[in-house]
N, C-alpha and C positions, 0 to 999 in steps of 0.2 A: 108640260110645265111643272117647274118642282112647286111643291106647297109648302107651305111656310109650319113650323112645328105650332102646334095646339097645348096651351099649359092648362094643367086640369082647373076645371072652373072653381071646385071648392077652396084654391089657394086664393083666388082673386083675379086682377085683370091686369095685365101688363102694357107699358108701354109700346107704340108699333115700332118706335125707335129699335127697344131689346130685340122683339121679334125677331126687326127684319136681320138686326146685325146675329142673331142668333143662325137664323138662313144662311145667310154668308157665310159663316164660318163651318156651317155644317158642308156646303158646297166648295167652301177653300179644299177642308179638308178631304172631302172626296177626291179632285182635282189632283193635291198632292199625293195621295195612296195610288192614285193611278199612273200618277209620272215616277214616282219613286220605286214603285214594285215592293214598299214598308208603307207599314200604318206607327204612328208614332201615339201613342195615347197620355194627354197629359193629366197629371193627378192632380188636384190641389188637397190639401188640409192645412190647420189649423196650427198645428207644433211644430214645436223646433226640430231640427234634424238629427238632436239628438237625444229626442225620445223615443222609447222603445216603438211604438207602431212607424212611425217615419221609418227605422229601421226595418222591421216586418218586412213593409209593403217597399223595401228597394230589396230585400231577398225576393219578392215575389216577379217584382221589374226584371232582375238578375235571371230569374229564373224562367219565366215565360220566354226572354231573350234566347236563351239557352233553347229550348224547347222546339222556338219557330225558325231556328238557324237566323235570325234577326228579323223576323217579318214584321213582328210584333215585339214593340218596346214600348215602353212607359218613363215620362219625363214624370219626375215628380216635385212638386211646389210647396215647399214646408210653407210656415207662418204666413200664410192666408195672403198668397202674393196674390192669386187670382179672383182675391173675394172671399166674405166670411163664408162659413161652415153654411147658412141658410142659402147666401148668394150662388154658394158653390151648386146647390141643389138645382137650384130654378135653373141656373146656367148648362148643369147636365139636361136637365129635362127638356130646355130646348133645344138641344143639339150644341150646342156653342162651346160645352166642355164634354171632352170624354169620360171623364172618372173623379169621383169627389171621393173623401171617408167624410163621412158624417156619423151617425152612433143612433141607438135605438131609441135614443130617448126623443130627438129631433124629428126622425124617420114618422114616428106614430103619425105626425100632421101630416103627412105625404100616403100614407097607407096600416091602414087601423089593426093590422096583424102584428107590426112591432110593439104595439102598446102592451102584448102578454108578457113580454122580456122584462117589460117595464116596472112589473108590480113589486112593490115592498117583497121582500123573504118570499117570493115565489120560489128560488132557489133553496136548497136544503144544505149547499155544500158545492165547494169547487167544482168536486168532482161531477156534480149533478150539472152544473152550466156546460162544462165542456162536451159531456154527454149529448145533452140537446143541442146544442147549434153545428155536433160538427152531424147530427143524427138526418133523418128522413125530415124530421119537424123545423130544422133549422136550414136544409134546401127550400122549402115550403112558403118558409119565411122571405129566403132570397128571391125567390121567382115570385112574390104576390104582387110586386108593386109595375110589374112589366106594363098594367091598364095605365100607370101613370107617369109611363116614358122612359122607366129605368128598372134593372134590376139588380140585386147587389150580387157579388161574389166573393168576399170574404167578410167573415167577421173575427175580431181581434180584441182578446180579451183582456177590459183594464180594469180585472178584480175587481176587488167590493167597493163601493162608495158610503163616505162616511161624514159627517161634518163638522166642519171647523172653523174658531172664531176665534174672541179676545176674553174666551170664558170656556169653562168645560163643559159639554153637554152631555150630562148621565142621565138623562130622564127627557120624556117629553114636558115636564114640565119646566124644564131649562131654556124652552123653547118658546114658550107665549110670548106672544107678540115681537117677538124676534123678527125681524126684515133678514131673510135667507133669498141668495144667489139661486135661482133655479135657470136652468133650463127652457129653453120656450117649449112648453113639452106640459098638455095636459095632466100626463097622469106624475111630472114630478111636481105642479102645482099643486095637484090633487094632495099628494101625500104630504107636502107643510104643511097644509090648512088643515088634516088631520091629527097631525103633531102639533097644533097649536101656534105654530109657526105664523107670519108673514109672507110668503113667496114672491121674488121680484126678481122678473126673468131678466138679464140684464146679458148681451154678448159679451163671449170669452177674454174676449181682447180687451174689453175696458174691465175684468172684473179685479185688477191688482189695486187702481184706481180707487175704483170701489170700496175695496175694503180698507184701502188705508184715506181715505176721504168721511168712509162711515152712510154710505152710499145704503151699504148693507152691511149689516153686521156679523152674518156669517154666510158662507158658503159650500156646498157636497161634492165631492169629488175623492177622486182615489191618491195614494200619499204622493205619488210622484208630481201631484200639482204644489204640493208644499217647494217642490224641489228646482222642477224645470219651469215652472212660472212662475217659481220665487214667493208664492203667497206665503211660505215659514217666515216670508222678512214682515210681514203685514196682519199675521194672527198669531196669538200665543199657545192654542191650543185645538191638540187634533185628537176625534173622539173618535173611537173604532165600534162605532152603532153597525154599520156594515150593512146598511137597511137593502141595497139594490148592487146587481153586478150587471151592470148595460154596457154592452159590448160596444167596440169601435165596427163601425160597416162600413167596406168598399163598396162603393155602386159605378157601375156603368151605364152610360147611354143607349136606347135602343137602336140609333142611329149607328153607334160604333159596336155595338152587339150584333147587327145585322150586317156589319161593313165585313167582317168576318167568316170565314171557313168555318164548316165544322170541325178542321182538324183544332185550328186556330183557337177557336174555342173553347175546346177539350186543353186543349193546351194551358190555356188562362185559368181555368177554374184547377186544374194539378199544379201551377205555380200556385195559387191561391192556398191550395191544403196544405201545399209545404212549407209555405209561410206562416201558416197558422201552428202547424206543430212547433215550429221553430219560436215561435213565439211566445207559444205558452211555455214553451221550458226557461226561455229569456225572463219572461215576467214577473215570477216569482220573488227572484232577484233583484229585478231592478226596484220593485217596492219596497222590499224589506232592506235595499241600499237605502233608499230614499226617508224611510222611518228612520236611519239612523245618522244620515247625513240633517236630517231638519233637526233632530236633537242635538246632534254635537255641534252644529256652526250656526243653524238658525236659534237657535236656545227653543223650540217645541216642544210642549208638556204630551204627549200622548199619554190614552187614558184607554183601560181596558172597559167596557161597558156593557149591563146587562144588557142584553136586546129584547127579553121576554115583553115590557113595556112599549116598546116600540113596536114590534109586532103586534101587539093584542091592537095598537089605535090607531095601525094604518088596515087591517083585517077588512075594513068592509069594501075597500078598492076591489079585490078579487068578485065579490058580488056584484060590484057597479060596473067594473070593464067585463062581465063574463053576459050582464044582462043586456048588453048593447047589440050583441050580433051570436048567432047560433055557431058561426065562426070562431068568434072568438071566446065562448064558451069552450066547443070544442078541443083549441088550441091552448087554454090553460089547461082540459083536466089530459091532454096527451103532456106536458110540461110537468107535470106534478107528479104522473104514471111513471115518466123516464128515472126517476130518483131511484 
């Protein structure tokens, strides 16, 4: 008798409705991989199709296809056909989707190893992020979350995050009692309440709303959100604080993890690298396109800013997330060593 998938308790309790149709789907899809002789993997995310990771992850589609002579393909779902970026999670966890991108910031509620990515200026430098996530410490990362139904296979970098509103922010004092867009993501709470800020997690999808409603009055993210969700038409100005670089993360199902070969396997995680490389050479670009398309057509003041300030007053998160788990002690001073 098949069993039904198990969501981890610490998320909460779901309906038997989800469950069961989660079942189902995990059992269609067995069903069809065995009549077809192909596993078809569908992705969902968040963006348009014509943002840089939506591209990434169809080189990495392209590429796996390539790999397994078609065994293994990947359907991909830009702008949150299948369910938001949280939805998309629960849905992999219980068998029901194959593959979500969700990002590290979100990932921390799901498994407490992503929260080291997460810290203020833990990073030293580009070149230090790239280091660690494609290193030994950033597989480590991908394989921890396996206890709670999924693990990731790539991550996809969208540079530094910085923020922006209907005012400059050159200080954290620009910041008090400011209502700021976060993330449902402890440690990006953590860090507005430290900068003086307000934090008000609010989903992706409504945050254009938001800002031009006054919902919240500003929001962090990297320059291509000025561009491809159009938030340059609904804030005046983008500060380059540069406080965090949280990568985008593909995860997969362990359901669809284990429906597969080893060869097949091997296969997914070498389209995944090569997607990554490809990636980061794209990236660069597309932001510093994005910084200049927000000033020329959206009228965006961008503003260079000291960060020494901002660093010294989000500084004690590294003690607060290092003193939670021996873990993740650990895993920040191997993050800081990589530099």
């Amino acid at each position: 008798m098949t069993k039904l998938p198990v969501r981890p308790k610490h998320l909460g309790g779901e309906t038997m409705t989800k469950t069961f149709t989660a079942a189902l789907s995990a059992l269609a899809l067995a069903a069809s991989v065995g009549a077809a002789g192909a596993t078809t993997l569908k992705l969902n995310h968040n963006n348009p199709p014509d943002h840089p990771v939506h591209i990434s992850m169809q080189i990495m589609a392209d590429r796996v296809a390539e790999l397994t002579d078609g065994e293994i393909k990947i359907q991909i779902f830009p702008n949150a056909q299948l369910g938001t970026q949280r939805e998309s999670m629960e849905l992999v966890q219980n068998c029901a989707l194959e593959m979500a991108r969700s990002n590290a910031s979100e990932l921390e509620a799901f498994e407490e190893s992503y929260s080291a990515l997460n810290l203020p200026y833990i990073f030293s430098s580009e070149e230090h992020f790239n280091t660690v996530i494609t290193s030994d410490i950033g597989q480590d990362i991908l394989s921890s979350s396996v206890d709670q139904g999924f693990r990731g296979v790539a991550f996809y970098t969208e540079g530094a995050r910085s923020f922006y509103a209907q005012k400059p922010i050159m200080s954290p004092a620009d910041l008090q009692g400011v209502k700021v867009r976060v993330q449902p993501s402890p440690s990006a709470i953590r860090m507005v309440e430290l900068l003086g800020g307000n934090p008000t997690p609010i989903s992706w999808g409504e945050l254009y709303s938001a800002l031009q409603q006054g919902v919240v009055d500003a929001a962090e993210n990297n320059p291509t959100a000025l561009t491809t969700a159009r938030h340059g038409e609904v804030v005046s100005d983008f500060s380059l604080d540069e406080h965090t670089m949280i990568p985008s993360v593909v995860v997969i199902s362990n359901c669809a993890w284990d429906g597969m070969t080893a060869d097949q396997r091997k296969a997914l995680q070498t389209a995944a690298l090569d997607s990554m490389a490809a990636h980061r050479e794209a990236w660069n670009a597309a932001s510093d396109a994005a910084i200049d398309e927000a000033k020329a057509t959206l009228n965006v003041n961008v503003h260079m800013v000291d960060k020494a300030p901002f660093a010294e007053a989000v500084l004690p998160m590294h003690e607060e997330v290092a003193a939670k788990s021996e873990h993740l002690a650990d895993l920040i001073d191997r993050i800081k060593a990589a530099q």
